[in-house]
C-alpha positions as CSV (number, residue, x, y, z in Angstrom):
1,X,18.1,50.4,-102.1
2,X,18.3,54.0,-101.9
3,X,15.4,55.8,-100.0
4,X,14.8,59.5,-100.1
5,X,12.4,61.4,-97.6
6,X,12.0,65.1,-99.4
7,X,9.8,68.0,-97.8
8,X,9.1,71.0,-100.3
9,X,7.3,74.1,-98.8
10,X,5.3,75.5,-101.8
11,X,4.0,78.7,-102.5
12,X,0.3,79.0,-101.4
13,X,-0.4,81.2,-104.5
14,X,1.2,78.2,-106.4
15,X,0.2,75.6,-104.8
16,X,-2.6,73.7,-107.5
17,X,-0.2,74.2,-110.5
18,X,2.5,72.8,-107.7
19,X,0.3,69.7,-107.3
20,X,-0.6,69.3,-111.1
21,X,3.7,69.2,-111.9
22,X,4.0,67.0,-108.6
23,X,0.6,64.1,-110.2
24,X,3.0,64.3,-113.7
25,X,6.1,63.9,-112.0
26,X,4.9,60.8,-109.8
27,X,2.6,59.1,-112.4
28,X,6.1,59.2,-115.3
29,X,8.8,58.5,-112.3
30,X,6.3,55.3,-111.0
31,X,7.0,53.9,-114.9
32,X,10.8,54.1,-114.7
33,X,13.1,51.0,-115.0
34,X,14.6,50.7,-111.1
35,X,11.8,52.9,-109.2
36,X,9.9,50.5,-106.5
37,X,8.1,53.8,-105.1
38,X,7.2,57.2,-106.0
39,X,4.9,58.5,-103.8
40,X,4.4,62.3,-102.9
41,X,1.8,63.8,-100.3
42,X,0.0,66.7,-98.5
43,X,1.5,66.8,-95.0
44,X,-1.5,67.1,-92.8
45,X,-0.2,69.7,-91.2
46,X,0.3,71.9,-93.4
47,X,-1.5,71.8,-96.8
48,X,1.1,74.0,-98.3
49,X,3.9,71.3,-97.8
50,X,4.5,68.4,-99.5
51,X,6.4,65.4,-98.7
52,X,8.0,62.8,-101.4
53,X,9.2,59.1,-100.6
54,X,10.9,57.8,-103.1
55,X,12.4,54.5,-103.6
56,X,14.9,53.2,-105.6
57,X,16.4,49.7,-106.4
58,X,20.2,51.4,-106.7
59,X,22.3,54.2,-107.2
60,X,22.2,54.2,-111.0
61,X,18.2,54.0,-110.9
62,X,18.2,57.3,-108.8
63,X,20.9,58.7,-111.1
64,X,18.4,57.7,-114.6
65,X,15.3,59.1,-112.7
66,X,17.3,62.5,-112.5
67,X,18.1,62.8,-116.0
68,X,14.6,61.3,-117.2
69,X,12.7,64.9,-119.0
70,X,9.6,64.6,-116.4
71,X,12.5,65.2,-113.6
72,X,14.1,68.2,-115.5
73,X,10.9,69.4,-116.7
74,X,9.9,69.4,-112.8
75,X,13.6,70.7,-111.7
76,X,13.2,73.7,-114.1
77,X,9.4,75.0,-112.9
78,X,10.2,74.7,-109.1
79,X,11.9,77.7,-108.3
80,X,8.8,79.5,-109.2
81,X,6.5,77.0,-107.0
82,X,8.7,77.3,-104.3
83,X,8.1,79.3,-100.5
84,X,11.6,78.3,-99.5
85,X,14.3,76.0,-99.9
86,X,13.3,72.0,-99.8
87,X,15.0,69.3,-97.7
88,X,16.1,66.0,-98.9
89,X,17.2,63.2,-97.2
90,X,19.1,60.3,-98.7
91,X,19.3,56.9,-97.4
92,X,21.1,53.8,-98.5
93,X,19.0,50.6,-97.0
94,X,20.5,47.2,-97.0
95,X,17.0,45.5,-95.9
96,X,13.6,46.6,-95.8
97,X,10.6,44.8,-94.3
98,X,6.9,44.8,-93.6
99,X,5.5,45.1,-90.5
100,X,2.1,43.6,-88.9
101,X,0.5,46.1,-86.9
């Protein structure tokens, strides 16, 4: 499974047409063949960042979602939504479990 954790700081002046692009992005990449989760939030924090988890079941799912057009159509409109550079970390899980709190 490949996991990626992704913080983007977005423009406050940009921030609802941010958020409309981000409910497209999540509600297309949720359909895709290979995607277990696509989830992307508010931090509490700080209302102008927002944080993705995304979950994949391999390496060629993450490579599909990248070339799918809601991705590019998303890649292409972020440099304007942008109030710096985002972060992205990639993780390769060989097992995943719940826990009981």
């Amino acid at each position: 499974m490949i996991v990626l954790h992704a913080v983007f700081p977005v423009d406050p002046a940009q921030r609802d047409e941010a958020l409309a692009h981000i409910e497209t992005l999540v509600e297309e990449s949720n359909t895709e063949d290979g995607m277990i989760e696509y989830r992307a939030a508010v931090d509490v924090q700080d209302e102008n960042t927002i944080r993705f988890f995304e979950q994949y079941e391999d390496a060629e799912a993450f490579e599909a979602h990248s070339e799918t057009d809601h991705y590019q159509t998303f890649e292409e409109e972020l440099p304007d939504l942008l109030a710096g550079e985002p972060e992205v970390m990639q993780f390769e899980v060989s097992e995943a479990r719940e826990l009981e709190l």
